[in-house]
C-alpha positions in Angstrom: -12.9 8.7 1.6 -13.1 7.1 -2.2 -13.8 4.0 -2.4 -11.0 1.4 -2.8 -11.1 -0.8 -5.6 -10.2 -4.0 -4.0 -11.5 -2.9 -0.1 -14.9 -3.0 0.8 -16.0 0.0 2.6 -15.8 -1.7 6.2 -12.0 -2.5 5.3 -11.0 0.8 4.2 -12.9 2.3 7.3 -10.5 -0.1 9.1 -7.3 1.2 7.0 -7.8 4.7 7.6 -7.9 3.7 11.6 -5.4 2.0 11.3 -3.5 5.1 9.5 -4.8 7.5 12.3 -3.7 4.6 15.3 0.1 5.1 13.6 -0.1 8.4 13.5 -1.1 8.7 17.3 1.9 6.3 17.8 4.8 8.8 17.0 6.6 10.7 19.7 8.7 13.3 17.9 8.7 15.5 15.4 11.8 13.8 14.0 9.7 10.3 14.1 6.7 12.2 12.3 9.3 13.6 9.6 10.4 10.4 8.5 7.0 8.8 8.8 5.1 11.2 6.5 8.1 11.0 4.3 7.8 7.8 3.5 3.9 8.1 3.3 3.4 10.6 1.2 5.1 11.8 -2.5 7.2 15.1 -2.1 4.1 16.8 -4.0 1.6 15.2 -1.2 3.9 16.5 1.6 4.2 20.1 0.3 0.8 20.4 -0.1 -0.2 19.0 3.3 2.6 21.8 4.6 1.4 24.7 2.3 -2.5 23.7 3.5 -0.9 25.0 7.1 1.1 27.3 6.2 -1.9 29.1 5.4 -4.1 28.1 8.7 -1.7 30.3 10.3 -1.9 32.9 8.0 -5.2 33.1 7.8 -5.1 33.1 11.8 -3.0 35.7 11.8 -5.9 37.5 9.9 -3.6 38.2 6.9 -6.0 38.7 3.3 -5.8 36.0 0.6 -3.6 37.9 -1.8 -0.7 38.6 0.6 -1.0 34.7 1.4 -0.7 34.1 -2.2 2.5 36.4 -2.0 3.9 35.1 0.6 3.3 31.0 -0.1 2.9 30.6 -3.8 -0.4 28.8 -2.4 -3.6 29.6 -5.4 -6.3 31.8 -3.9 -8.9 29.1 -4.4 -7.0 26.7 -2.2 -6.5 29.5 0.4 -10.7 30.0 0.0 -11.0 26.2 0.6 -8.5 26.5 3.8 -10.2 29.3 4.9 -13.9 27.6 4.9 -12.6 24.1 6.5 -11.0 26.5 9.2 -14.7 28.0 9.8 -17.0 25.8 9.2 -15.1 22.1 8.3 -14.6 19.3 11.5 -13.4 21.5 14.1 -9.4 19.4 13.3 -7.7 23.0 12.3 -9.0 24.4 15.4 -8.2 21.7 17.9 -4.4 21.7 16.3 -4.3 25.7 16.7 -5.5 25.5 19.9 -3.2 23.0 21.4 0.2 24.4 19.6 -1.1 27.8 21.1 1.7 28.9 23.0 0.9 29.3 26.9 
């Protein structure tokens, strides 16, 4: 997390909580949906979407070129996805695993 300008590191710990507690709050995709799009820039929000858009791709075992094809999404981006998927904090994996369907 970069360090805010006018937050000392114990407050911006404490914002991005807070930002995660809000998250946890919503009960529906429809309540995420407006959420996020009020959070984040159009930009933000289609790169958060391409970023897993190409989880499940690369899930799906598909090789980084036909992701490119299929998602406009640049190679080194689907490189970066791919590593965080493998060896990152495990928050890919607990997502796949719980939208798995039964």
């Amino acid at each position: 997390m970069k360090v805010h300008r006018g937050l000392s590191r114990r407050m911006a710990a404490r914002a991005q909580q807070g930002l995660y507690r809000a998250i946890l709050s919503l009960r529906t995709e429809a309540e995420c949906e407006r959420f996020f799009n009020d959070l984040c820039t159009p930009a933000e929000l289609e790169a958060l979407v391409d970023r897993w858009a190409v989880v499940i791709y690369l899930k799906d075992g598909l090789p980084y070129r036909k992701i490119h094809e299929l998602t406009g999404v640049s190679v080194t981006t689907i490189g970066r996805v791919a590593r965080f998927l493998t060896t990152g904090n495990g928050g890919y994996q607990v997502a796949l695993e719980r939208l798995r369907p039964l």
